[in-house]
DOBAFI-903863 format. One record per atom (N, C-alpha, C, O): x, y, z; residue in three letters. Coordinates in pm, whole numbers, plus 50000, padded with zeros to 5 digits. Example, Ala and Ser with C-alpha at 12.3 -4.5 7.8 and 13.67 -1.06 7.14 Angstrom:
BEGIN
513194943150780ALA;512304955050780ALA;513204967050780ALA;514244966850846ALA;512854977550708SER;513674989450714SER;512905000350787SER;513415011450804SER;
This chain:
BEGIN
346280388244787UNK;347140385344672UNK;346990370844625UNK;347300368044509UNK;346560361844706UNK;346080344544683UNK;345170347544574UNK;345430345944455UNK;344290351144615UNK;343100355944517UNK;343330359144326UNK;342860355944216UNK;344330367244387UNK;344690380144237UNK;345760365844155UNK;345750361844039UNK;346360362644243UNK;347600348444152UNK;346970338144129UNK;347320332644024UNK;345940331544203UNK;345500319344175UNK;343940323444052UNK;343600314743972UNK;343340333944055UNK;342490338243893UNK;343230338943805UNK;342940333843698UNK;344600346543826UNK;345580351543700UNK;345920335943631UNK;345870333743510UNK;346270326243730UNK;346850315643666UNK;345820307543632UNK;346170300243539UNK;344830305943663UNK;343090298243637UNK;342960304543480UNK;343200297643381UNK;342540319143473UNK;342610324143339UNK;343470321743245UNK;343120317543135UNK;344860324243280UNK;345810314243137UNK;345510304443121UNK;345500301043003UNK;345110294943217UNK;345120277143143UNK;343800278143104UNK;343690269643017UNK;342720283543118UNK;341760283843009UNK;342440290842889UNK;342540284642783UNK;342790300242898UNK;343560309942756UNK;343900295342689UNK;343390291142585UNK;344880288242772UNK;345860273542658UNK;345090267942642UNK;345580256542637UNK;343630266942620UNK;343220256842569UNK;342180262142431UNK;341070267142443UNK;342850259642312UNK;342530266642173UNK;341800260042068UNK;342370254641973UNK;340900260142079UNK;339880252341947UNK;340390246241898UNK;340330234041890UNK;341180255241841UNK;342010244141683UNK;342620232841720UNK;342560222941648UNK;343380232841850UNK;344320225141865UNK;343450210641919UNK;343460198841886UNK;342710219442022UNK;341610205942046UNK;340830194641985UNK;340760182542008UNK;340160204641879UNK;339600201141754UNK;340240189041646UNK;339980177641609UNK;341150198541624UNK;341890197041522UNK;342880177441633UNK;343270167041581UNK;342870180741749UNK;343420164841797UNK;342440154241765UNK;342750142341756UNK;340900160341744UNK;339870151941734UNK;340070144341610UNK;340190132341589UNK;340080156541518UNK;340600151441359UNK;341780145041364UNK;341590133741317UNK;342490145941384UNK;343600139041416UNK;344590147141295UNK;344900140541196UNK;344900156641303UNK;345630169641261UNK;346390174041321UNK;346480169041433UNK;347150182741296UNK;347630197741385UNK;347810208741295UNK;348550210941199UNK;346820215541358UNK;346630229541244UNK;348370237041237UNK;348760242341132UNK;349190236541351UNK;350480242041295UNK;350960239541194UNK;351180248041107UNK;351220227741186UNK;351770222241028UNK;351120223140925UNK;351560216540832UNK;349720232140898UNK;349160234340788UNK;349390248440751UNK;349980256540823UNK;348860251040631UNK;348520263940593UNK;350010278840605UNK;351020280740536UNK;349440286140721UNK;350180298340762UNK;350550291440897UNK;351210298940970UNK;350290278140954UNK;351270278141053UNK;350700285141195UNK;351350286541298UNK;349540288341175UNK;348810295841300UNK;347480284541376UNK;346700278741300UNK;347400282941499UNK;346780276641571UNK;345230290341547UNK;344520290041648UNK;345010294641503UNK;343720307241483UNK;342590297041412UNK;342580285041385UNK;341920305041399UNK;340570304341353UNK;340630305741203UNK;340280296041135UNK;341100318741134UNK;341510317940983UNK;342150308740919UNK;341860303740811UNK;343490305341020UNK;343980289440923UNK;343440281340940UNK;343740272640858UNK;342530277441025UNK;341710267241046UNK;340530261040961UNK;340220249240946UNK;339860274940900UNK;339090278540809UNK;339900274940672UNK;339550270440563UNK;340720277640708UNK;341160279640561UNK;341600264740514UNK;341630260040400UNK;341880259940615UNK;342440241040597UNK;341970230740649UNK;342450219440653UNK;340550236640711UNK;340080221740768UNK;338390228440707UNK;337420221140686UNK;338400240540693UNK;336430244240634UNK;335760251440740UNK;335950250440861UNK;334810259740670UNK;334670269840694UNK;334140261940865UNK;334520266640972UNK;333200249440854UNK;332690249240975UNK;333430245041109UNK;332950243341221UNK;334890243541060UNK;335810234341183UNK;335710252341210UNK;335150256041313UNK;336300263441107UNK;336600277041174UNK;336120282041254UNK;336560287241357UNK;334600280441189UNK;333570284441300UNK;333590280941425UNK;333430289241515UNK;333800267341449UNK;333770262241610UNK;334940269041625UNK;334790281241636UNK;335970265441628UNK;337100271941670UNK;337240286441710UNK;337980288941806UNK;336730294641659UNK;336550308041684UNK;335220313241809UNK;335140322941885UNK;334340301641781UNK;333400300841892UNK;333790295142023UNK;333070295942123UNK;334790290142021UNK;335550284042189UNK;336550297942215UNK;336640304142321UNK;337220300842092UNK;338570309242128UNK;337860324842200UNK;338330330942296UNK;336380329042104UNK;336050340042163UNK;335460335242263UNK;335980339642366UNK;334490327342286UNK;333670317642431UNK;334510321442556UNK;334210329142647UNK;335790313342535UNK;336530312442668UNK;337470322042730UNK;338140318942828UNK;337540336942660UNK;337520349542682UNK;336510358842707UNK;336720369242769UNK;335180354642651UNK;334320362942759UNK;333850355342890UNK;333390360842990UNK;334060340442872UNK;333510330443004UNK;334570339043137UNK;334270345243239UNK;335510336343090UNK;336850342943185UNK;336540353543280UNK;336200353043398UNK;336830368643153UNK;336760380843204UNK;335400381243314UNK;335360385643428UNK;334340374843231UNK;332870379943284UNK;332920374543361UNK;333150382643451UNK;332870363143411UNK;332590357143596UNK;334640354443661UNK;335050362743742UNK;335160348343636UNK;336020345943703UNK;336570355843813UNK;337070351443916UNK;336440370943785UNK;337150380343865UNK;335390379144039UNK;335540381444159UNK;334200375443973UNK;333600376044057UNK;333420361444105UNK;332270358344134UNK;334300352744117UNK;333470339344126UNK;333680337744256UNK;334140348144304UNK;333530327444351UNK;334380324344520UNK;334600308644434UNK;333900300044381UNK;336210311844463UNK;336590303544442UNK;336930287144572UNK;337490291044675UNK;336680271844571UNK;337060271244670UNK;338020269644786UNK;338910261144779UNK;337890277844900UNK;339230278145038UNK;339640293044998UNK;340340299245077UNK;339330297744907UNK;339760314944912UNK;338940323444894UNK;338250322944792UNK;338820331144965UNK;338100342144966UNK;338390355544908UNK;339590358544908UNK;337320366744846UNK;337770378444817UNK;338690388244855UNK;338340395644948UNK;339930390244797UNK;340460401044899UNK;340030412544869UNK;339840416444753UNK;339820420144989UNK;339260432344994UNK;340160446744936UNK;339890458744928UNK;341520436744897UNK;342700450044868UNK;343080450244730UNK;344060456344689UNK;341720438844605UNK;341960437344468UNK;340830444544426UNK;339670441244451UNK;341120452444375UNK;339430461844268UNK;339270452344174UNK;340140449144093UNK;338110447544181UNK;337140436244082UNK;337880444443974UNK;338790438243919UNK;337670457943929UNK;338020462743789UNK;339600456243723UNK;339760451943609UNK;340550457143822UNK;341720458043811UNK;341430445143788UNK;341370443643666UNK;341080428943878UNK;341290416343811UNK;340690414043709UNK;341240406043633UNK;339200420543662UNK;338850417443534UNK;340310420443408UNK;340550413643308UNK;341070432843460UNK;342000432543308UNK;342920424043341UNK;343310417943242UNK;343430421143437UNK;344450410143448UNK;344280398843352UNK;344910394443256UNK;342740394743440UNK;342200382543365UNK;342120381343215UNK;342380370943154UNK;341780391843163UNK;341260393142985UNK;342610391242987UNK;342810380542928UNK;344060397843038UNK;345370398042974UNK;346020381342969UNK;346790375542893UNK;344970375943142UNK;345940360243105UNK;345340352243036UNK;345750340743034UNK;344250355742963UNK;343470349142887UNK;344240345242752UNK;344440334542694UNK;344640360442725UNK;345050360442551UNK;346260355442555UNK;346670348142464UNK;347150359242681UNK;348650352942706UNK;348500339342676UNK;349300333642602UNK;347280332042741UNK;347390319142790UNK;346570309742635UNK;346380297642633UNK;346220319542519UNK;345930315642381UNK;347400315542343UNK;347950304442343UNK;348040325142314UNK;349350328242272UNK;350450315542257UNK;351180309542178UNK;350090316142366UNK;351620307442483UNK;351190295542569UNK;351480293642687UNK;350370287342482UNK;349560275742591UNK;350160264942618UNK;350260255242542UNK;350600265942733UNK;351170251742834UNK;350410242742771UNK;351180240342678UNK;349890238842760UNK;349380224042696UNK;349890221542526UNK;349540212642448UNK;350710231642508UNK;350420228142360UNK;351840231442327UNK;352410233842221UNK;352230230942453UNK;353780237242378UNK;354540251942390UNK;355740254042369UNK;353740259642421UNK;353660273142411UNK;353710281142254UNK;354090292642236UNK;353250272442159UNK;352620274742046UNK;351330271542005UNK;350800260841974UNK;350760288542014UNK;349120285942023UNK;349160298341864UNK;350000299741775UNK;347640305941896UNK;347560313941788UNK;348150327741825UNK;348890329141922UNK;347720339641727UNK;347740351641755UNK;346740357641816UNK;346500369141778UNK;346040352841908UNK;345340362141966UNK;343550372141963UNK;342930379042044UNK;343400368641857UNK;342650379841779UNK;341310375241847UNK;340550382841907UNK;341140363241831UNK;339450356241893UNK;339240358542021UNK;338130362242059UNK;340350356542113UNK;339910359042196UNK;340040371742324UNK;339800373142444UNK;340580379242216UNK;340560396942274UNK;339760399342242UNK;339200406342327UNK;338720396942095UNK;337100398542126UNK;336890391142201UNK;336630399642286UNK;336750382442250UNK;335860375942425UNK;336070384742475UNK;335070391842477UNK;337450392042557UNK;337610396542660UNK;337140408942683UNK;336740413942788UNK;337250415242529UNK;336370430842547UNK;334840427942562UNK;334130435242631UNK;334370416842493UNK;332950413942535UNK;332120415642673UNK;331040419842714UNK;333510408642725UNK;333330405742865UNK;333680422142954UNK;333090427643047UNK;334730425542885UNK;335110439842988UNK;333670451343001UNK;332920453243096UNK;333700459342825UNK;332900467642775UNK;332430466642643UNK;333010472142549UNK;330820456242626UNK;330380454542508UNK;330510460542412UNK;330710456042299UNK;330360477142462UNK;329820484142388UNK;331290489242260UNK;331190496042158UNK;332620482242325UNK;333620488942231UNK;333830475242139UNK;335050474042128UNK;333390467842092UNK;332870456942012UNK;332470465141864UNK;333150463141763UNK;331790470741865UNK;331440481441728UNK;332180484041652UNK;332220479341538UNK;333240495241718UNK;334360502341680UNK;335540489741641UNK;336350491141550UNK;335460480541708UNK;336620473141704UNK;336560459941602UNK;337580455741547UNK;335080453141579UNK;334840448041411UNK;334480452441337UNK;334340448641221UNK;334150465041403UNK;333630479041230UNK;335140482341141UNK;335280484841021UNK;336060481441239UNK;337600484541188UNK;338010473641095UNK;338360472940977UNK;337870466941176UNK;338450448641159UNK;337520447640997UNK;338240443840905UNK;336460449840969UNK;336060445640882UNK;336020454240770UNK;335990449440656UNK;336020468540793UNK;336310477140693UNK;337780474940583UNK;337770473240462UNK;338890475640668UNK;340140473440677UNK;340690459140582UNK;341530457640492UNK;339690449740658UNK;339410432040499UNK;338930440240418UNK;339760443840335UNK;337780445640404UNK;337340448240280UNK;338460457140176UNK;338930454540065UNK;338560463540228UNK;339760475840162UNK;340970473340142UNK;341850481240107UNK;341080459440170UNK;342890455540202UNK;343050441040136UNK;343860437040052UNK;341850433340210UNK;341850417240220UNK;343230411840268UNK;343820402940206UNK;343630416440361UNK;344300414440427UNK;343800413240636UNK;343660421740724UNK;343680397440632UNK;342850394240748UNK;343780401740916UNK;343280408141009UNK;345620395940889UNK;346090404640958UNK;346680419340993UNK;347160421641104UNK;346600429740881UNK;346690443140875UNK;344960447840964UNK;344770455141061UNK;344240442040901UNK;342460443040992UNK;343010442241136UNK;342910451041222UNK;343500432141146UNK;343400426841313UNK;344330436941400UNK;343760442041496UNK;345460439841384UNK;346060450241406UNK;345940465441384UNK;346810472741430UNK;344660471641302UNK;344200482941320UNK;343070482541399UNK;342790491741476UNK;342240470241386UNK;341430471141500UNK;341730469741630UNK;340820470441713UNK;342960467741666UNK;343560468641778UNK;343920482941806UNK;343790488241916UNK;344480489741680UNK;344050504741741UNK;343380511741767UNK;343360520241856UNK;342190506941630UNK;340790517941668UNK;340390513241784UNK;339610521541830UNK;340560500541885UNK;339950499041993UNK;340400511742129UNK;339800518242214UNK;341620510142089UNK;342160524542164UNK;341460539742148UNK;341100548442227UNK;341470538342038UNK;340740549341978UNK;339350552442060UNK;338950562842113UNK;338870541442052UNK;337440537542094UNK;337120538642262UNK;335980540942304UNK;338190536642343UNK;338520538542451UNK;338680554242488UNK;338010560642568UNK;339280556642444UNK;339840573742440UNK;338420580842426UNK;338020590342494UNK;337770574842330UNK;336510587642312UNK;334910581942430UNK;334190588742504UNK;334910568442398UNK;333770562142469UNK;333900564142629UNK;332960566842704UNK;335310562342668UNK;335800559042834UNK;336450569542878UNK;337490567142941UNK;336060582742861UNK;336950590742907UNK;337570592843084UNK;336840593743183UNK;338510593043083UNK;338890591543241UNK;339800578743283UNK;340810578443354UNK;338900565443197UNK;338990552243256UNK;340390546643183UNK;340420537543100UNK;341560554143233UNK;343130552043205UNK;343230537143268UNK;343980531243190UNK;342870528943360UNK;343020512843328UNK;342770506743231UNK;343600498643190UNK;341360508743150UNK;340980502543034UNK;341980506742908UNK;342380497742834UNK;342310517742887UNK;342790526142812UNK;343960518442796UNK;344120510242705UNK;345070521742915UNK;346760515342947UNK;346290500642914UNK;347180494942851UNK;344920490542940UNK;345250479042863UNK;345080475942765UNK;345620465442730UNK;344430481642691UNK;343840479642534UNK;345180487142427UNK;345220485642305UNK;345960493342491UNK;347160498542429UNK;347890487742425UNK;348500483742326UNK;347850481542556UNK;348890475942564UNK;348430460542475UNK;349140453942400UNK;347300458742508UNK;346660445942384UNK;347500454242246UNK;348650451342214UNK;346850462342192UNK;347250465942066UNK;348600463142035UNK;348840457741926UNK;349780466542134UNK;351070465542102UNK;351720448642081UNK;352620444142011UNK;350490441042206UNK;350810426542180UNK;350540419142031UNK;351120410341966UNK;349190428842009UNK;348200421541905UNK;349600423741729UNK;349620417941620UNK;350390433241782UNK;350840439741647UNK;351970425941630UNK;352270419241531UNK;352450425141783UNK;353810416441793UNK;353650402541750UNK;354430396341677UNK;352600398241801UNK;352330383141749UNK;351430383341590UNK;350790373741547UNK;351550395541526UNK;351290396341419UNK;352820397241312UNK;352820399941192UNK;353910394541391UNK;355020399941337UNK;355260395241200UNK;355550402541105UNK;355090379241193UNK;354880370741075UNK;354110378940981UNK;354820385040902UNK;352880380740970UNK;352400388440883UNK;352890398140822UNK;352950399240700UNK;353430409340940UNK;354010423340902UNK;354930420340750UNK;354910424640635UNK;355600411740818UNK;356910404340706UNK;356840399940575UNK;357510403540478UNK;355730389340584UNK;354860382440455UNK;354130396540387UNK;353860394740268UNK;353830407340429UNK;353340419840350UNK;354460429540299UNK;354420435440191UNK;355330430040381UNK;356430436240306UNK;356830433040208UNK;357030441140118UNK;357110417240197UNK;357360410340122UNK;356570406439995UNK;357030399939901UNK;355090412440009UNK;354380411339888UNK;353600389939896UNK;352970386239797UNK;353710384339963UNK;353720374339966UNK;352320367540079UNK;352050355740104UNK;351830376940114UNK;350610376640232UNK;349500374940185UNK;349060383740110UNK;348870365540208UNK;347390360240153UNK;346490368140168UNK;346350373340279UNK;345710371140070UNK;344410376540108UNK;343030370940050UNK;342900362139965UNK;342210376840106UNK;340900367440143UNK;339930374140001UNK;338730376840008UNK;340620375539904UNK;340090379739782UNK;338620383439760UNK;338160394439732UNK;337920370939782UNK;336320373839781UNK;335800381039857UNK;334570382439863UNK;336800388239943UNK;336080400140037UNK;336410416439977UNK;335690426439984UNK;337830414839912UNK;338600426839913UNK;338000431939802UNK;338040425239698UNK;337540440639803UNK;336290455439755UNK;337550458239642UNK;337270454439528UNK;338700463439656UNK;339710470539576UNK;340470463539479UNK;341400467239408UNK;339740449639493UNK;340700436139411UNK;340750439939213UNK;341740440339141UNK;339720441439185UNK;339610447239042UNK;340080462438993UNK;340070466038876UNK;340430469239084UNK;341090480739075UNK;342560475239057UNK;343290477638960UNK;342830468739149UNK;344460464939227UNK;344950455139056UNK;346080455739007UNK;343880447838999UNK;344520435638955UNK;344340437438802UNK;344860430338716UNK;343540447538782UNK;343360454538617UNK;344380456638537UNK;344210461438425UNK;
């Protein structure tokens, strides 16, 4: 159990440590107080350019597949493997304290982003292959919507989806990618709100339906 608590807590404090915020200390910024108010990759993009986004999204997904993929196998040092943790079972822990530890980062306050960058790391890291299904969604969904967080939250379902048909049997992966989805929806709550409300940005130059919608 040393083992299983001391990865779980190794993986969040990589999770707290978030591009933007890093970055953005370099610039001498803080992406919270800009834009939508999100430590992500999109507001980042959206208020510091396209290339601060880019990095930022390249650490946030980076340090979710660095995580999942070696940490559950690493020897860490003075502790050894316990023989009573299934590598499978700490890999999802890990992907979970990853995104927790984006979310909710001790270094920053416990105001980080929503999540989205680096639950792609972690599926990277779990099962490549449900990566497809899960920015084929994500990106269909912008196009048809231009709406960056309604995308992010259906691709949190089709990943389930994607689980169900690709993984049949494999009810660990399954019970966590649900349970991502339900997080991914919650720390999307802001959004939900700003769309009800008619008031939610969208990424126009993507959205396919914009000249239909605005005729």
């Amino acid at each position: 159990m040393l083992e299983l608590g001391l990865k779980t807590l190794v993986a969040y404090l990589v999770g707290a440590l978030l591009g933007s915020l890093i970055l953005g200390r370099l610039r001498g910024v803080d992406i919270r107080a800009m834009g939508s108010g999100n430590a992500g990759a999109t507001n980042a993009a959206r208020t510091q350019g396209k290339l601060f986004g880019l990095l930022v999204l390249v650490i946030d997904v980076g340090k979710g597949w660095l995580v999942v993929r070696f940490l559950p196998l690493a020897h860490l040092p003075g502790i050894d493997w316990d023989p009573g943790v299934s590598r499978e079972w700490l890999a999802l822990v890990c992907a979970a304290a990853v995104v927790v530890g984006h979310v909710y980062p001790v270094w920053f306050g416990f105001r980080g982003g929503k999540g989205a960058a680096t639950v792609v790391g972690a599926i990277a890291g779990l099962e490549p292959r449900l990566l497809l299904p899960l920015i084929g969604a994500w990106v269909l969904v912008l196009l048809l919507t231009g709406y960056v967080g309604l995308a992010t939250m259906l691709a949190g379902v089709a990943l389930v989806a994607a689980v169900f048909f690709l993984e049949p049997g494999n009810f660990p992966l399954l019970g966590f990618c649900a349970g991502l989805a339900a997080f991914i929806v919650y720390t999307h709550r802001s959004n939900i709100a700003r769309m009800l409300a008619g008031n939610e940005h969208r990424v126009r130059r993507l959205w396919l339906l914009r000249s239909r919608r605005t005729a």
